[in-house]
VEXMI-984835 format. One record per atom (N, C-alpha, C, O): x, y, z; atom name. Coordinates in Angstrom, 3 decimals, decimal comma. Atoms other than C-alpha are relative to their C-alpha. Example, Ala and Ser with C-alpha at 12.3 -4.5 7.8 and 13.67 -1.06 7.14 Angstrom:
VEXMI-984835
         x         y         z  at
     0,890    -1,190     0,000   N
    12,300    -4,500     7,800  CA
     0,900     1,200     0,000   C
     1,936     1,181     0,665   O
    -0,820    -1,190    -0,060   N
    13,670    -1,060     7,140  CA
    -0,770     1,090     0,730   C
    -0,261     2,198     0,899   O
This chain:
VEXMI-984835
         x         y         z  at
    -0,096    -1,289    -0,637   N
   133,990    98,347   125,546  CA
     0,106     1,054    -1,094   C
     1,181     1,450    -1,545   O
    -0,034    -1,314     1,360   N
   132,996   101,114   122,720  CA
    -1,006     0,725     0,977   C
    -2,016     0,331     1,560   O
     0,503    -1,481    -0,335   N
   132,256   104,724   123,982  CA
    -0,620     0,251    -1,045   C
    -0,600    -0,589    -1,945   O
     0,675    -1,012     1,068   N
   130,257   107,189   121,708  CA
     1,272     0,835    -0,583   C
     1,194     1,171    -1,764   O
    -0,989    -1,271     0,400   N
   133,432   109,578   121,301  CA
     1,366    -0,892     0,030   C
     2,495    -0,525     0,355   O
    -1,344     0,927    -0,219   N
   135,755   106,642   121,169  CA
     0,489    -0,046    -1,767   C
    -0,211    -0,553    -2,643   O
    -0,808    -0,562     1,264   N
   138,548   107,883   117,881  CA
     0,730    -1,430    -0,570   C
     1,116    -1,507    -1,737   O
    -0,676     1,190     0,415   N
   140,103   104,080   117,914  CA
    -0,026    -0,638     0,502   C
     0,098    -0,592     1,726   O
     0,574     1,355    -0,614   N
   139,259   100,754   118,096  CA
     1,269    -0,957    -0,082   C
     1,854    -0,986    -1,165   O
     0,063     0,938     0,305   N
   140,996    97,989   118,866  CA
    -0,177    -1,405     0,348   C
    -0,390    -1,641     1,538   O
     0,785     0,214     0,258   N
   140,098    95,058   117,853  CA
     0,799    -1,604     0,373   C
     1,839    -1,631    -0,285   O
    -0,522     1,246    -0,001   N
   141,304    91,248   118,833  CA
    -0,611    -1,034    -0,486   C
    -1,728    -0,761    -0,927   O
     0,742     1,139     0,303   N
   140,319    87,797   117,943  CA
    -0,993    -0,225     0,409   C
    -2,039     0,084    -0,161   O
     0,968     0,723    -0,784   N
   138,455    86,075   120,552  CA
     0,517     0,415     0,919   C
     1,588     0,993     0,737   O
    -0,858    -0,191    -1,018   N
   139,100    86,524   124,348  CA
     0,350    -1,457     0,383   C
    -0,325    -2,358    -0,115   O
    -0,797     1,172    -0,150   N
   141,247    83,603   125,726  CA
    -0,816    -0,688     1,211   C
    -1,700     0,039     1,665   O
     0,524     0,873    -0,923   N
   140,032    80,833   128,439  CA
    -0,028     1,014     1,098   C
    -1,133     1,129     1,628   O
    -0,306    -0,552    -1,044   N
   141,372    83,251   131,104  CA
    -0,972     1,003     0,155   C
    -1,812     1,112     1,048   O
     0,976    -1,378     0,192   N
   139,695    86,558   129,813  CA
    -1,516    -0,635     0,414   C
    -2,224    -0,247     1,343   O
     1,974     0,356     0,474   N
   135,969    84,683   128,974  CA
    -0,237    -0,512     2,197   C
    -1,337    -0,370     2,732   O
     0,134     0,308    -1,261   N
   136,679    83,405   133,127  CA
     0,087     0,914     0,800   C
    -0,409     0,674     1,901   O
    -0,276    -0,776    -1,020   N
   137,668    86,447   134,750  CA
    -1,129     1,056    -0,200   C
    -1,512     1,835     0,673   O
     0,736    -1,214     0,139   N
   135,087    88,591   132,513  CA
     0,422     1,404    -0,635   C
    -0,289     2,383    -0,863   O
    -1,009    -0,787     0,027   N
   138,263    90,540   131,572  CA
     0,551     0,395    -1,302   C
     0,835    -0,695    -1,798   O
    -0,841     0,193     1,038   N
   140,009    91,735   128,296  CA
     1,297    -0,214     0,662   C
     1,765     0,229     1,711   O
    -1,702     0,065     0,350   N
   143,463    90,653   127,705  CA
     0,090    -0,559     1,614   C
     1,070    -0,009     2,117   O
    -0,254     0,365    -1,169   N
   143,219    88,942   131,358  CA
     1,362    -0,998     0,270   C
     2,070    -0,911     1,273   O
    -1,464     0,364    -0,718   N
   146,290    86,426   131,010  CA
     0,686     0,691     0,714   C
     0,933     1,865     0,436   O
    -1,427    -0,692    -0,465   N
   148,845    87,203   133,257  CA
     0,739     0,219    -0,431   C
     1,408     0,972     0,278   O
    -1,022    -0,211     0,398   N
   151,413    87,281   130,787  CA
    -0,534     0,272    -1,560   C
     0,100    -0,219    -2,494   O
     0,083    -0,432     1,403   N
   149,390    88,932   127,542  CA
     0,984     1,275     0,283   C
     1,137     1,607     1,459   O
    -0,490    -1,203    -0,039   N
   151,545    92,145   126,823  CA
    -1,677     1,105    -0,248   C
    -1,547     2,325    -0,147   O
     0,321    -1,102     0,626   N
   148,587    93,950   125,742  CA
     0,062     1,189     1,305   C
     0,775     2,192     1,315   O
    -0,022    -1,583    -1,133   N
   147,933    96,385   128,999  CA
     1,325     0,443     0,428   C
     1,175     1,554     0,935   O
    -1,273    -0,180     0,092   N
   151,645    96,689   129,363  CA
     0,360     0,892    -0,996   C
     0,875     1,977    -0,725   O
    -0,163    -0,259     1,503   N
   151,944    97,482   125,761  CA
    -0,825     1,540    -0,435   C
    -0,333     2,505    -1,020   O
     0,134    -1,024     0,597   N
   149,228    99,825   125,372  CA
    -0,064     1,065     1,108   C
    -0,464     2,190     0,807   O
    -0,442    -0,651    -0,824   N
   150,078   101,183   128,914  CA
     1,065     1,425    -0,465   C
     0,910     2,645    -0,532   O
    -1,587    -0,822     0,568   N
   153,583   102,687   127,686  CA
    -1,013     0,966    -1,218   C
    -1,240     2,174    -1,146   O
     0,399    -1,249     1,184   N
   151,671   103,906   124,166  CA
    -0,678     0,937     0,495   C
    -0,359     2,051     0,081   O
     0,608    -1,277    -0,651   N
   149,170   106,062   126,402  CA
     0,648     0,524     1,037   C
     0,130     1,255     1,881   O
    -0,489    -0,769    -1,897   N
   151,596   106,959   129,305  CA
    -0,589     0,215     0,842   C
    -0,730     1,280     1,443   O
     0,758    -0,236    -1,088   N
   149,433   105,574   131,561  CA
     0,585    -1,877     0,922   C
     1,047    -2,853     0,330   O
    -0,454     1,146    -0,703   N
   150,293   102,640   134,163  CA
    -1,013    -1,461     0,303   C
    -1,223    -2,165     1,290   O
     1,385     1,297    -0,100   N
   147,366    99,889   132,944  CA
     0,043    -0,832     0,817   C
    -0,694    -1,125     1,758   O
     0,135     1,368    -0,702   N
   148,647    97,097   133,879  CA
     0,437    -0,146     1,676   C
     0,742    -1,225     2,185   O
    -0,082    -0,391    -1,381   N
   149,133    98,515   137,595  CA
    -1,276     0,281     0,892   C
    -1,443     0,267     2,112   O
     1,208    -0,697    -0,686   N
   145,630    99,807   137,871  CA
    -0,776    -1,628     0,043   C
    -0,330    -2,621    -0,532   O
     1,183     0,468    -0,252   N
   142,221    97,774   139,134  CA
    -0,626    -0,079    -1,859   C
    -0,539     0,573    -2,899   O
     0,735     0,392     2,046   N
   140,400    96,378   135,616  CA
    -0,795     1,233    -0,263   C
    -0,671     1,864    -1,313   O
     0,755    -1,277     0,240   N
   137,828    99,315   136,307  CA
     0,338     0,943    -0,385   C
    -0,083     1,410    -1,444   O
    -0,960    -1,096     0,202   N
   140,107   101,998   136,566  CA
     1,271    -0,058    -1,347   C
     2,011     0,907    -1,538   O
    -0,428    -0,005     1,350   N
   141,876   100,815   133,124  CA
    -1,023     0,094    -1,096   C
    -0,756     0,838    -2,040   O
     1,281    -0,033     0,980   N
   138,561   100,357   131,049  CA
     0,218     1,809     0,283   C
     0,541     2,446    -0,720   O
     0,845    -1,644    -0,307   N
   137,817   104,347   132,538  CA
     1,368     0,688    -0,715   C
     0,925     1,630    -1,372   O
    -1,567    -0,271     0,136   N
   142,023   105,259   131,547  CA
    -0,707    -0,390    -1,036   C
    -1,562     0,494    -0,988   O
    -0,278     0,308     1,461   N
   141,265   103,844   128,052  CA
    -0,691     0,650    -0,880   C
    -0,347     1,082    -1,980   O
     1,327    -0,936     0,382   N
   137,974   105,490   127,485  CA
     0,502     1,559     0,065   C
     0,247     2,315    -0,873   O
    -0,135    -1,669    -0,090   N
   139,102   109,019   128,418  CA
     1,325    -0,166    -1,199   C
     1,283     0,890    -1,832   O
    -0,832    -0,147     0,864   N
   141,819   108,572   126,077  CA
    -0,717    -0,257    -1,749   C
    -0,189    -0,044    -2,840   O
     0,603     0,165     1,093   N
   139,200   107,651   123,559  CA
     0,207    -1,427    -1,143   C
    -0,107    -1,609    -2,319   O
     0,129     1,578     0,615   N
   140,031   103,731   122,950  CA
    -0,795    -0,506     0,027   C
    -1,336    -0,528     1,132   O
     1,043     1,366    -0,592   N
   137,597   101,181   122,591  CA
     0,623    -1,198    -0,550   C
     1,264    -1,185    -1,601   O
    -0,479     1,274     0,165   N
   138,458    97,416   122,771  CA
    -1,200    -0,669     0,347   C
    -2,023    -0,670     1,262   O
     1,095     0,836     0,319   N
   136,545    94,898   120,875  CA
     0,530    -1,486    -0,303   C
     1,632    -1,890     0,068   O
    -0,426     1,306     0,808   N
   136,613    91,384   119,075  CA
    -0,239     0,242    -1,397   C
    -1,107     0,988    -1,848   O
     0,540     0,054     1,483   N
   136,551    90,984   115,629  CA
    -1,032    -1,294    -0,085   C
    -2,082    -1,243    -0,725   O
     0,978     1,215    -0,039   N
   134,933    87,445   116,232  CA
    -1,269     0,347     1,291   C
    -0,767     1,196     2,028   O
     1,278    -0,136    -0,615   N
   131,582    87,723   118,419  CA
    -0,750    -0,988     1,083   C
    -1,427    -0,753     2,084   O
     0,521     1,412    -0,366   N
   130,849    83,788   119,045  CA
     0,966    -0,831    -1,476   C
     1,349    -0,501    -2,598   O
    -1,182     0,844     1,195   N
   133,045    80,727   117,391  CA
    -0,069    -0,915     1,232   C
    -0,389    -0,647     2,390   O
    -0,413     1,494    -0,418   N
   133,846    76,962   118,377  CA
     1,220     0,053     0,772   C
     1,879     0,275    -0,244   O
    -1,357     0,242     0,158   N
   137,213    76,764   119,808  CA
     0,238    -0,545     1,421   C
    -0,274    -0,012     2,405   O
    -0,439     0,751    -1,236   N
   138,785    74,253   122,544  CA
     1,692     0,523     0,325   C
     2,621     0,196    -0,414   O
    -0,714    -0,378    -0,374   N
   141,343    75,929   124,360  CA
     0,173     1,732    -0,415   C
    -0,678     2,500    -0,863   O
    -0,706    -1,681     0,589   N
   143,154    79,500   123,579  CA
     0,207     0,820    -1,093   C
     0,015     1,974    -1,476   O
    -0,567    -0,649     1,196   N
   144,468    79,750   120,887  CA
    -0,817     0,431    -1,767   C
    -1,656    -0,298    -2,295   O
     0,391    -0,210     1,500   N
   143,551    81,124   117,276  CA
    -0,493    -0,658    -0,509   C
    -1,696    -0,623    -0,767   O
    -0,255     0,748     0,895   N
   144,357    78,626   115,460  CA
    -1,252    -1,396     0,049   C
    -1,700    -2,179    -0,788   O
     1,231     1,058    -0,239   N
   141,682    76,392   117,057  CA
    -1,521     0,748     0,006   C
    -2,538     0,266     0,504   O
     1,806    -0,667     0,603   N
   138,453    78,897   115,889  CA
    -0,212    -0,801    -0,561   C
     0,694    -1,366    -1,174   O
     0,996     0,447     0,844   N
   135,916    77,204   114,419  CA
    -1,302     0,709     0,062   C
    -1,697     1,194     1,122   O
     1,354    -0,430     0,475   N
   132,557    78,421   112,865  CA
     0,034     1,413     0,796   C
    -0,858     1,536     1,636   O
    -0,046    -1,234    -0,057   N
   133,555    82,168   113,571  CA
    -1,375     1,010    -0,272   C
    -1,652     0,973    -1,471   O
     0,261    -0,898     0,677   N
   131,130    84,825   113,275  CA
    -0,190     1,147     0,791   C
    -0,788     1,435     1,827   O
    -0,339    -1,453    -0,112   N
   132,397    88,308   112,861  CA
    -0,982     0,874     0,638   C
    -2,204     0,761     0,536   O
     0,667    -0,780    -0,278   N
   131,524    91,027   114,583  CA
    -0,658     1,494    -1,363   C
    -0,172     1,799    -2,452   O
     0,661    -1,087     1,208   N
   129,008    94,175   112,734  CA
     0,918     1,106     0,098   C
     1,221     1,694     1,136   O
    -0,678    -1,442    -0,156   N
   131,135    97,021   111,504  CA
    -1,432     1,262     0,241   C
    -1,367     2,229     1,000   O
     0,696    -0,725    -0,202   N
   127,630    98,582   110,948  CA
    -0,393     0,851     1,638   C
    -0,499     2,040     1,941   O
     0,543    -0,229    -1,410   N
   126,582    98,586   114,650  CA
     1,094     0,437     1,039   C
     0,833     0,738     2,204   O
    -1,254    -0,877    -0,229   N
   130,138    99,901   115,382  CA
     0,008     1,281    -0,615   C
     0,474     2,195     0,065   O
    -0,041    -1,655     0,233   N
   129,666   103,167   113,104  CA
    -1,374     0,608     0,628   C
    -1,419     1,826     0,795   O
     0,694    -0,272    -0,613   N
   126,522   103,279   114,685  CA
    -0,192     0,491     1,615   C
    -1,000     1,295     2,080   O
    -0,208    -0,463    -1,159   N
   127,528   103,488   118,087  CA
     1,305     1,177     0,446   C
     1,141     2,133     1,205   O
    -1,402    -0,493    -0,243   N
   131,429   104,812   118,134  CA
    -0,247     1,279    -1,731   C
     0,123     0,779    -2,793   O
     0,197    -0,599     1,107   N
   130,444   108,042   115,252  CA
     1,437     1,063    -0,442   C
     1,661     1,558    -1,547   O
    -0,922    -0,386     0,317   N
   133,707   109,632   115,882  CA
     1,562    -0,980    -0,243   C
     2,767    -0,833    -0,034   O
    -1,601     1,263    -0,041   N
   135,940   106,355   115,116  CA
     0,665     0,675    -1,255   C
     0,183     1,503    -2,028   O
    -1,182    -0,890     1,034   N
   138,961   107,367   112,839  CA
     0,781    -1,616    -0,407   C
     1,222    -1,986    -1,495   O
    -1,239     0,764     0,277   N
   140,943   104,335   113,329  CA
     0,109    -1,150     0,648   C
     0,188    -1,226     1,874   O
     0,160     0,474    -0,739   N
   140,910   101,139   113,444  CA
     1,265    -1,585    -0,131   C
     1,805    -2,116    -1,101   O
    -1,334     0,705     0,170   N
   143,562    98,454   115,200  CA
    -0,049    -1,489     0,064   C
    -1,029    -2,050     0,554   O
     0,006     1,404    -0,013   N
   144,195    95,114   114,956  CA
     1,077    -0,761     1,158   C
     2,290    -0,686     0,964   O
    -1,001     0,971    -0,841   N
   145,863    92,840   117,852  CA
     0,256    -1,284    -0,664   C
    -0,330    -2,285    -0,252   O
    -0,305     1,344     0,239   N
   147,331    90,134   115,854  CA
    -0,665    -0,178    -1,171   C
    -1,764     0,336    -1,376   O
     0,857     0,383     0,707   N
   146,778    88,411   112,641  CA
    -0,882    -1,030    -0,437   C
    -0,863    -1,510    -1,570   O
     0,973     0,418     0,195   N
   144,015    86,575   113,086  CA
    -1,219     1,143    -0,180   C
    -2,085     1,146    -1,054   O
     0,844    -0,700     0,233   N
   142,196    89,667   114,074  CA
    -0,305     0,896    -0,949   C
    -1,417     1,374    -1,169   O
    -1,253    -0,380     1,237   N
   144,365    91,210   111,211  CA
    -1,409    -0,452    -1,449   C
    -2,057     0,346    -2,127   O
     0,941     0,121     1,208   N
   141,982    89,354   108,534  CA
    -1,211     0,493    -0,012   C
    -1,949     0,062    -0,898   O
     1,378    -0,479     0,339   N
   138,804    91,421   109,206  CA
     0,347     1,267    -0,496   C
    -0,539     1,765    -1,190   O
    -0,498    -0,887     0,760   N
   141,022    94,487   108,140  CA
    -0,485     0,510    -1,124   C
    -0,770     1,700    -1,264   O
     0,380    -0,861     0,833   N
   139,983    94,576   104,922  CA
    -1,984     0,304    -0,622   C
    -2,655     0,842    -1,503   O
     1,799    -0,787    -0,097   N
   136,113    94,944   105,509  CA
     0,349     1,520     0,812   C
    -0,156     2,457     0,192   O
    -0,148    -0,761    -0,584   N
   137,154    97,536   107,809  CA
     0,732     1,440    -0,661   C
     0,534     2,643    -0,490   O
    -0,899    -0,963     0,961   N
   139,623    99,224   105,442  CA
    -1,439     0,835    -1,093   C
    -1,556     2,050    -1,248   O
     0,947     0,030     0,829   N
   136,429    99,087   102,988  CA
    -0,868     0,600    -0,071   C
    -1,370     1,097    -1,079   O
     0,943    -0,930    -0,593   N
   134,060   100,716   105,333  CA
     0,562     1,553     0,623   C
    -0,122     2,230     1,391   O
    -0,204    -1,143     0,233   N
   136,469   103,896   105,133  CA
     0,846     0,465     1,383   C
     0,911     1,648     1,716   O
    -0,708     0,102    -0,922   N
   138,688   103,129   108,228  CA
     1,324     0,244     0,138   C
     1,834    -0,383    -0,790   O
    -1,381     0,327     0,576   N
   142,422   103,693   108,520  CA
     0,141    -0,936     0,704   C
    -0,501    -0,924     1,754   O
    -0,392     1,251    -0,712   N
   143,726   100,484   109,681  CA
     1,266    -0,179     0,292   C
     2,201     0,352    -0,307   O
    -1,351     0,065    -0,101   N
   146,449    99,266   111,273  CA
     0,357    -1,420     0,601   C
     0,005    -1,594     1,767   O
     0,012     1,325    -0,439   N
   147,422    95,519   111,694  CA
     1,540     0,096     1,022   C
     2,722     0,260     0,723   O
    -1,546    -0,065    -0,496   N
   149,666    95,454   114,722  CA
     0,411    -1,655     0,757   C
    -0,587    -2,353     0,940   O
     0,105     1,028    -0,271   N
   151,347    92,130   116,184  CA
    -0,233    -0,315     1,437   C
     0,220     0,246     2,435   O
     1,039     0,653    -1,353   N
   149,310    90,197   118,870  CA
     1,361     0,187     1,108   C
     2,586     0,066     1,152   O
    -1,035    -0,410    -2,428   N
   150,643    91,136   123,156  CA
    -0,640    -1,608     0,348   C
    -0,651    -1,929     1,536   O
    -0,109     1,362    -0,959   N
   149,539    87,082   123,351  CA
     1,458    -0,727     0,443   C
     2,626    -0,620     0,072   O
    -1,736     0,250    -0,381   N
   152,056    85,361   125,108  CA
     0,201    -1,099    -0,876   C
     1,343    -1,552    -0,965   O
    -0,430     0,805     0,995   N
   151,736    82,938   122,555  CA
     0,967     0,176    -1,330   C
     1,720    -0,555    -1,974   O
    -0,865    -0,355     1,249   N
   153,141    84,804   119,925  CA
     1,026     0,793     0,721   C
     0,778     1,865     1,273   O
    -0,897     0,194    -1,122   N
   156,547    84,671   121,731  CA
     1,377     1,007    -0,777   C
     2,512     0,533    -0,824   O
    -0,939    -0,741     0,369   N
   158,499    88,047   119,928  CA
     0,097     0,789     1,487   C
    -0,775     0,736     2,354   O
     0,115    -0,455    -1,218   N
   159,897    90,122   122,731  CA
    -0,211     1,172     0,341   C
     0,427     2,016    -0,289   O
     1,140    -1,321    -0,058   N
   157,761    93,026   124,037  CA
     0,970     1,126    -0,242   C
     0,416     2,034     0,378   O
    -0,968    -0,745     0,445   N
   160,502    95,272   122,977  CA
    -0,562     0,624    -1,259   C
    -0,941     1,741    -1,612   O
     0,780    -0,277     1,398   N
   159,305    94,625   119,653  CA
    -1,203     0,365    -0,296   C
    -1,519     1,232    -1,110   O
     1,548     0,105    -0,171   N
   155,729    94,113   120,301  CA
     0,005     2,094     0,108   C
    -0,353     2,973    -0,676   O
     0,308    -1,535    -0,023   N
   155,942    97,742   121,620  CA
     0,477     0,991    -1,002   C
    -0,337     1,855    -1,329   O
    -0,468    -1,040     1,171   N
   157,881    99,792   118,990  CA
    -0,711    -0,112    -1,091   C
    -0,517     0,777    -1,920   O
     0,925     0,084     0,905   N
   155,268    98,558   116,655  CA
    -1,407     0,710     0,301   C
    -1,953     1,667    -0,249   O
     0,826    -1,061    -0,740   N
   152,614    99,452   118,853  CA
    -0,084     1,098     0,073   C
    -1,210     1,569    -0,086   O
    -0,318    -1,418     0,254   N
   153,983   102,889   118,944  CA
    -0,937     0,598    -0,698   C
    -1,376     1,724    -0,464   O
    -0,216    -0,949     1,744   N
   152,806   103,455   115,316  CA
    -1,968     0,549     0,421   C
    -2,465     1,537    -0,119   O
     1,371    -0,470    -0,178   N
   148,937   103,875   116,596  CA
    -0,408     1,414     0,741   C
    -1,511     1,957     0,803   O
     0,066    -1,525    -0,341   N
   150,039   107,318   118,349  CA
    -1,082     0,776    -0,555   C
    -2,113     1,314    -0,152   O
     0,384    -1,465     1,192   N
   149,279   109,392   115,399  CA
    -1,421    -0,359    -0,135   C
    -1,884     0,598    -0,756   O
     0,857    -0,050     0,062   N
   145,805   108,048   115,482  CA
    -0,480     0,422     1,448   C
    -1,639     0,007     1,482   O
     0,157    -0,120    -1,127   N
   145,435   109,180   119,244  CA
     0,796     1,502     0,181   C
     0,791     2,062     1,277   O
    -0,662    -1,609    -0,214   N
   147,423   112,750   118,720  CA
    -1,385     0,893    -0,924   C
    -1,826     2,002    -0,623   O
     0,873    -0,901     0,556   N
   144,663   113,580   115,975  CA
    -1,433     0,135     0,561   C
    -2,535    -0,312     0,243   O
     1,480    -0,351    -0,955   N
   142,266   114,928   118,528  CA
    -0,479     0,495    -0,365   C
    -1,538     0,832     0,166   O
């Protein structure tokens, strides 16, 4: 989901068994991310219809991507990628021309950072809303926070 006028990306691993079935980002029932980046936009994501959050994320000028594209992996998790390959930053400055900033869910997605850093991005590695990575959204969110300031510089 990348707009033309979309100021910040971000950017996850892979989508999970659930997501790639429903069609959905972040579709577990129990990822924090629409929760998470609900509260950072003061908007009520994870309350709305999937449509009506994609359209909420866009007018705010998010886009949410993968850093991986296509990869091997049996089951969910990370840690079981195989034969990864990354998505194009090119065909991202090509489409998204006003991106500013770009985020990372987690570090797996965390290691494409520094191509991204490279190609003149500010980056920001924040920690994964999977429910796998089991800190409590307390935390998850006060970290989250820190991607404001790329979403105030309108």
């Amino acid at each position: 989901m990348i707009a033309a006028d979309a100021r910040v990306l971000i950017l996850g691993s892979f989508p999970s068994e659930a997501s790639l079935a429903a069609r959905q980002y972040y579709a577990h029932p129990r990822n924090h991310f629409w929760p998470v980046l609900g509260a950072v936009l003061g908007e009520p994501l994870a309350e709305m219809p999937y449509a009506d959050r994609l359209s909420c994320v866009r007018a705010h000028r998010v886009a949410i991507w993968d850093t991986i594209v296509a990869c091997e992996r049996a089951g969910s998790l990370d840690a079981a990628i195989r034969n990864a390959e990354r998505g194009e930053i090119a065909r991202i400055r090509r489409v998204a021309r006003d991106l500013k900033a770009v985020c990372f869910n987690g570090n797996t997605a965390g290691r494409a950072e520094p191509a991204w850093a490279a190609a003149g991005y500010e980056t920001l590695v924040l920690p994964s809303t999977s429910p796998a990575y089991t800190r409590p959204f307390a935390e998850k969110l006060a970290a989250w926070r820190r991607l404001r300031r790329f979403l105030e510089e309108r």
